[in-house]
C-alpha positions as a printed Julia matrix, in Angstrom:
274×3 Matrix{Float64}:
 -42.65  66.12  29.16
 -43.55  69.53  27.05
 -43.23  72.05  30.05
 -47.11  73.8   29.96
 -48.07  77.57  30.88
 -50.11  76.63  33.98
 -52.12  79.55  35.36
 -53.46  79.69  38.8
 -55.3   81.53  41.57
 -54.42  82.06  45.22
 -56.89  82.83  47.69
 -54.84  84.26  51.18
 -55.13  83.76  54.4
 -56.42  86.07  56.69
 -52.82  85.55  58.8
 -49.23  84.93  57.57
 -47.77  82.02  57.48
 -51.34  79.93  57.1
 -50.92  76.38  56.06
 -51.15  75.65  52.18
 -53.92  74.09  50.48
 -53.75  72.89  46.7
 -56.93  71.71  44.91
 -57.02  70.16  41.54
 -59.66  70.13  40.18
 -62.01  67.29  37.82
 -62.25  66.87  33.99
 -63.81  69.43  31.95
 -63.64  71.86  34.91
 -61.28  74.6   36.32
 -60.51  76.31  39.51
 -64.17  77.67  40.0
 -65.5   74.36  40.58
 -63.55  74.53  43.53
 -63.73  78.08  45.1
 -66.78  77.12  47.27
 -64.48  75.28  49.19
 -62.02  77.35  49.23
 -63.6   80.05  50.62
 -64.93  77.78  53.05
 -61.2   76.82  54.27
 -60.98  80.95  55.18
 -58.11  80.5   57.44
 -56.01  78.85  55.37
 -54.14  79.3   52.15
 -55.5   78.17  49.05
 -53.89  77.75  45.23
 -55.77  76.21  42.67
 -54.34  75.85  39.01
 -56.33  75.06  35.92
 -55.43  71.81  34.92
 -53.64  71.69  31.41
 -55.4   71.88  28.38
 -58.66  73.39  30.67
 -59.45  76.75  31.77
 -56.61  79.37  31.01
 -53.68  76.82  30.75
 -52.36  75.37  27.85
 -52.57  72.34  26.4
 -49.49  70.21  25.59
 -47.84  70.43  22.21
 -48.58  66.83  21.75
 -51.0   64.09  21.52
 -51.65  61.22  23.67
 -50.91  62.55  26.83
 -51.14  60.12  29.96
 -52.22  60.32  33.11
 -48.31  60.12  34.27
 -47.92  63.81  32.44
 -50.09  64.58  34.62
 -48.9   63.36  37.71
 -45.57  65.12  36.62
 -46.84  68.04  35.82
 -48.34  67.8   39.18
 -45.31  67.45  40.63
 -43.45  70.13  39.03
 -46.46  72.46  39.78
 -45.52  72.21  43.22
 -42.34  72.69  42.73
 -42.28  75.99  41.22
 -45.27  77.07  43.51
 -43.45  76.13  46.53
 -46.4   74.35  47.81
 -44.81  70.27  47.59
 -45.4   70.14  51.87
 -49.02  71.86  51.47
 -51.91  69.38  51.68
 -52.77  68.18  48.22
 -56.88  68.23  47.54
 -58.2   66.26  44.54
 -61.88  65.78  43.18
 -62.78  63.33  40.77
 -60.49  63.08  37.73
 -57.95  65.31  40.11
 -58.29  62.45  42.41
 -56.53  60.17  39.94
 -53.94  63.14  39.03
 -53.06  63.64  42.68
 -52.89  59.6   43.42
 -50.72  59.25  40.03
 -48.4   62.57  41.13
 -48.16  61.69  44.54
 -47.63  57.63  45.23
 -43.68  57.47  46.6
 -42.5   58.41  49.7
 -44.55  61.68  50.2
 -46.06  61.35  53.72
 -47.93  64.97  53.79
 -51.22  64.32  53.93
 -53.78  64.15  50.97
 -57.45  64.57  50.23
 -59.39  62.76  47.82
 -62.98  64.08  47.21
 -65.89  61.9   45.22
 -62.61  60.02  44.09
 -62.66  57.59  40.93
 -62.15  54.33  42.85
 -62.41  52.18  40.05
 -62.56  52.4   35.84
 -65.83  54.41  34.7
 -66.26  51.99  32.12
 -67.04  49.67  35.42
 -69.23  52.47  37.19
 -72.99  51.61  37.61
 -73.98  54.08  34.62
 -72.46  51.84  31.96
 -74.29  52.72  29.26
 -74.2   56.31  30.23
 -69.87  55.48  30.42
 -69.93  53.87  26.39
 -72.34  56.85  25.33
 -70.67  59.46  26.83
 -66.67  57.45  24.94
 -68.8   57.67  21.51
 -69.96  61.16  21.75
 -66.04  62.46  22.55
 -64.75  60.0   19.62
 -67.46  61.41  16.79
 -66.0   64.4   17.75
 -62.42  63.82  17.79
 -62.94  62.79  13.95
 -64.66  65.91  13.17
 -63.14  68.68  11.53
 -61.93  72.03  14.18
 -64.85  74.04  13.85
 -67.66  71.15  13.73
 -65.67  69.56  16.62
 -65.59  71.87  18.92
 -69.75  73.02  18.29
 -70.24  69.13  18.91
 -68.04  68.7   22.41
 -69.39  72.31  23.37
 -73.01  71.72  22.64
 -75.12  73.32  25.28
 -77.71  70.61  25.15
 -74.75  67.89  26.18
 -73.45  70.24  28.85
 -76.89  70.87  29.92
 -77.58  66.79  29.81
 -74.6   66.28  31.65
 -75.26  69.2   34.4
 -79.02  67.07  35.07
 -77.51  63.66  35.27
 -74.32  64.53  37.73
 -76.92  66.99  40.16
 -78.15  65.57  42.36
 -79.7   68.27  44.87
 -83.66  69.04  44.87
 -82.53  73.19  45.72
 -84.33  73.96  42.61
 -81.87  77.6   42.96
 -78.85  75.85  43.47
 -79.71  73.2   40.59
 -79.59  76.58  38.34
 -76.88  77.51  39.92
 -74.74  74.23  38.73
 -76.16  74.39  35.32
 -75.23  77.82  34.78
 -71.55  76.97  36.54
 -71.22  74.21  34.15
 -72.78  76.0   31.0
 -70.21  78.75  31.52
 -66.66  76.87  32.28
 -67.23  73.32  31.48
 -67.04  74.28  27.57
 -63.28  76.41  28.12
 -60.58  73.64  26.67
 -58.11  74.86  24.7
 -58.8   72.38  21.82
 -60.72  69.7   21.07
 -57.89  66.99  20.0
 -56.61  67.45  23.8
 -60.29  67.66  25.7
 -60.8   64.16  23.81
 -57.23  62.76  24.65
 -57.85  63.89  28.26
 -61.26  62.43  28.21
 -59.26  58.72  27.73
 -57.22  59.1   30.12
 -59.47  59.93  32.65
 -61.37  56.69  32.0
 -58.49  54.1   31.28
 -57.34  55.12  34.65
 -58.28  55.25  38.8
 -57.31  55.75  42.4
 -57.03  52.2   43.04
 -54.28  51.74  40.42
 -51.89  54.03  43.22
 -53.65  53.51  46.29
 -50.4   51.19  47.6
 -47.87  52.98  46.29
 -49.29  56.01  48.76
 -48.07  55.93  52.35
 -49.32  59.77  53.13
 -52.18  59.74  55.13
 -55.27  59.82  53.28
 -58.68  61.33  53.5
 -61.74  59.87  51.27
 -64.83  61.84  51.03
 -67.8   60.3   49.18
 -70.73  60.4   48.43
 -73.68  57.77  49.04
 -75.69  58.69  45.25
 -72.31  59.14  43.43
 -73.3   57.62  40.06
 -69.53  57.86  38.67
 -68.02  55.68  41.45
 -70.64  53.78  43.78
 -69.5   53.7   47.58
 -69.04  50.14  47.17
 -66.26  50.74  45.4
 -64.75  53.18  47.86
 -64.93  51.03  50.63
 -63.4   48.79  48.7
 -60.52  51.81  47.98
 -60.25  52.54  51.68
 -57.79  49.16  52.84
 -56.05  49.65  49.91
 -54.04  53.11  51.57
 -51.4   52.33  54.63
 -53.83  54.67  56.13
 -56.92  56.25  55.09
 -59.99  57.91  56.4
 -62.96  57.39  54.87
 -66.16  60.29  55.25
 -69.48  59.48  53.26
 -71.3   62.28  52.84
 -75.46  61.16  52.11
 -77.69  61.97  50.18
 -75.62  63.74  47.52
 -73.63  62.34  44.11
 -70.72  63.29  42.34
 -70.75  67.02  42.89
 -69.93  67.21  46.05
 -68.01  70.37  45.73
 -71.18  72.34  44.48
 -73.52  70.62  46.76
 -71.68  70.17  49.48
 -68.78  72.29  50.22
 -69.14  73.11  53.73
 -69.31  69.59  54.91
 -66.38  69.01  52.56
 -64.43  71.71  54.26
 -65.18  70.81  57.76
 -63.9   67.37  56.93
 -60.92  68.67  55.29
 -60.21  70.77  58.21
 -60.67  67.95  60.71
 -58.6   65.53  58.94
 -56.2   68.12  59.02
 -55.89  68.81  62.86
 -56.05  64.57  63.48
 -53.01  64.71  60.9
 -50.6   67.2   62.82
């Protein structure tokens, strides 16, 4: 695999020696979808990279990545970092990067939030699913500049930002929409948002789930319209041991929504793990 300039951001611990956290987080995102809960785990480390091709890494110098680059450039994140015995965090498409990275004989434990359980082409939005594939192919085929004004259009983001929220906090509704106006647009190029974009939906957690023998925490989400809890109960047996936390009343974005809880359960899981 093409080695990729992976940048990433450290919040400390108030106290040396804290226990490591690593987050990674969903498609189209970067680490600031993920610094609610981060500063809600205060006392312990936390690292958070951009995943490649999103945010301020690079892409790869190729095309047709799959989701085992990822899982190895997981792995060799963790490697550099120093962080392979921290407690690995993943939310949504991260949840299939961290299942793919981490199935083998890793037994430190990992965290899987609003995790895609099964294919989204079998979620319960299917039309949404085969709209959402022909929108990223029309603009695959179009040329740089007309490509990247149709992936980046605000009206899709902002389309997007209403279907995935979820909360009736009219503030914190703006609050997502401007979050996802300003950092869900910041790939490095269209050919590898779109390549990325398949791979995120010809794959899932459930694909891994046996080949992981950590122990695992789920935390879903009873509204999620990407995976429906049916299908994470379903995911639950399919771990040697997992923990399953449904979080109500709340859909896909748990980590805007809902970080607090998220934390709490991460921190809880945590403790019953040691």
């Amino acid at each position: 695999m093409d080695r990729v300039e992976t940048h990433w951001w450290e919040y400390p611990a108030p106290v040396a020696n804290a226990q490591t956290i690593v987050l990674v987080h969903g498609y189209r995102g970067d680490h600031h979808g993920l610094e609610l809960i981060a500063r809600a785990l205060k006392e312990f480390r936390v690292v958070i990279p951009d995943l490649p091709g999103f945010g301020s890494t690079e892409s790869w110098d190729k095309s047709g990545q799959s989701i085992d680059d990822y899982g190895r450039w997981l792995r060799e994140f963790l490697i550099a970092t120093g962080t392979r015995d921290a407690v690995i965090v993943g939310h949504s498409f991260g949840s299939v990067v961290v299942a793919n990275g981490l199935r083998g004989k890793r037994r430190q434990p990992i965290v899987l939030i609003n995790p895609i359980a099964q294919r989204a082409l079998e979620g319960p939005r299917l039309f949404v699913a085969i709209i959402t594939r022909l929108w990223y192919s029309i603009g695959k085929y179009l040329p740089v500049r007309l490509g990247d004004a149709w992936l980046s259009n605000p009206l899709f983001v902002r389309i997007m930002s209403g279907i995935l929220a979820t909360t009736t906090d009219k503030s914190l509704r703006e609050w997502i929409h401007a979050q996802h106006a300003a950092y869900f647009s910041l790939y490095a190029d269209k050919d590898s948002l779109v390549d990325a974009f398949d791979v995120s939906i010809s794959s899932c957690v459930a694909d891994y789930a046996h080949d992981i023998h950590a122990p695992v925490l789920l935390i879903a989400s009873d509204v999620d319209d990407v995976t429906p809890l049916s299908a994470q109960v379903a995911l639950q047996p399919m771990f040697d041991s997992a923990t399953l936390v449904v979080l109500t009343c709340v859909g896909h974005l748990i980590h805007y929504e809902r970080p607090i809880e998220s934390a709490d359960a991460i921190r809880e899981f945590m403790i019953a793990a040691n």
